[in-house]
C-alpha positions as CSV (number, residue, x, y, z in Angstrom):
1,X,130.1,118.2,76.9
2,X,132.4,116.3,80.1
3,X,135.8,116.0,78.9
4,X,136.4,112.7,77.1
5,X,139.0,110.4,78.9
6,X,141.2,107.3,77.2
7,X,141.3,103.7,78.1
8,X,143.9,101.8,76.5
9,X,142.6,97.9,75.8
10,X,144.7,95.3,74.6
11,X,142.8,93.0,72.2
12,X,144.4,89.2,71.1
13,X,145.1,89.7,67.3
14,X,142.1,87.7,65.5
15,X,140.2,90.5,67.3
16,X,142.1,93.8,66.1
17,X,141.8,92.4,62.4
18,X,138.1,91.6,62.9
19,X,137.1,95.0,64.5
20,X,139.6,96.4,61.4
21,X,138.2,95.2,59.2
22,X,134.3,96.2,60.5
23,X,135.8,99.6,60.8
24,X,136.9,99.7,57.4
25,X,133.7,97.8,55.9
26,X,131.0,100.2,58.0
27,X,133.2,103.4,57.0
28,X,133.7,104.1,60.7
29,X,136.5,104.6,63.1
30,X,137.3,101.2,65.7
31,X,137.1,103.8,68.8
32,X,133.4,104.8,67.4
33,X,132.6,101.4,67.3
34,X,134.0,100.0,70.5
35,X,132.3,102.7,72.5
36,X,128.9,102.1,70.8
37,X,129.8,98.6,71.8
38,X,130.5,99.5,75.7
39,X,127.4,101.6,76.0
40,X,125.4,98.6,74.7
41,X,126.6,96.2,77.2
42,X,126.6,99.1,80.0
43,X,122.5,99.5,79.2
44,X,122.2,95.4,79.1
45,X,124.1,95.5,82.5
46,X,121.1,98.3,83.7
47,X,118.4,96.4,82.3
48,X,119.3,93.1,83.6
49,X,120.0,94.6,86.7
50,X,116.3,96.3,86.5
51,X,114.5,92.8,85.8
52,X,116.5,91.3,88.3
53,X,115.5,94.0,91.0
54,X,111.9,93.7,89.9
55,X,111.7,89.7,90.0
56,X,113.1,90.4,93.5
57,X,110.2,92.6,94.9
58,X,107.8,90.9,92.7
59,X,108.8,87.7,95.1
60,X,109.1,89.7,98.4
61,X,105.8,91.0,97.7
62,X,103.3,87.9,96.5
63,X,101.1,86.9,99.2
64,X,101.3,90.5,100.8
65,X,98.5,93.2,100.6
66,X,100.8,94.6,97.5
67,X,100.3,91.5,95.3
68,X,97.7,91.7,92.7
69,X,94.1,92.1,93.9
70,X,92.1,88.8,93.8
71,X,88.8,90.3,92.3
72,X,91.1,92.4,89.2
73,X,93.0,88.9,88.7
74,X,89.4,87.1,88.1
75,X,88.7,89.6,85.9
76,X,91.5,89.5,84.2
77,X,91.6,85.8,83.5
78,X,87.4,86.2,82.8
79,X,88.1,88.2,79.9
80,X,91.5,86.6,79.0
81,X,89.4,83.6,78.8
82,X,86.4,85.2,76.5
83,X,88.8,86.5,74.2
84,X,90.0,83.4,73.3
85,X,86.2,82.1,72.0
């Protein structure tokens, strides 16, 4: 296991009590659950980053040879369409 390293954050007040007192109601320490709550928001941060990437090639590549093939798209929306009778 890499060597764990300290950051120091100062929170306003309200916040300290609140994250208190969800350390105290969960039975858990505040560091446990402010770096459960930075490795949340770090994988939000990948997977928006992800979509966003995607969305971006998805746009460079409609119209191209790499877009979706016109005869797997009919069929697609053909049975799409029969599922809904």
């Amino acid at each position: 296991m890499a060597a764990l390293r300290n950051f120091h954050v100062p929170l306003p007040p309200n916040v300290y009590d609140q994250l208190r007192q969800e350390a105290e109601r969960t039975n858990q320490t505040a560091t446990s659950i402010v770096r459960q709550a930075i490795e949340y928001w770090l994988k939000q941060q990948k997977k928006a980053e992800e979509r966003r990437q995607l969305a971006e090639y998805v746009e460079a590549m409609a119209g191209t040879t790499y877009d979706l093939d016109p005869d797997l798209e009919a069929a697609g929306i053909e049975f799409m369409l029969s599922q809904g009778e």
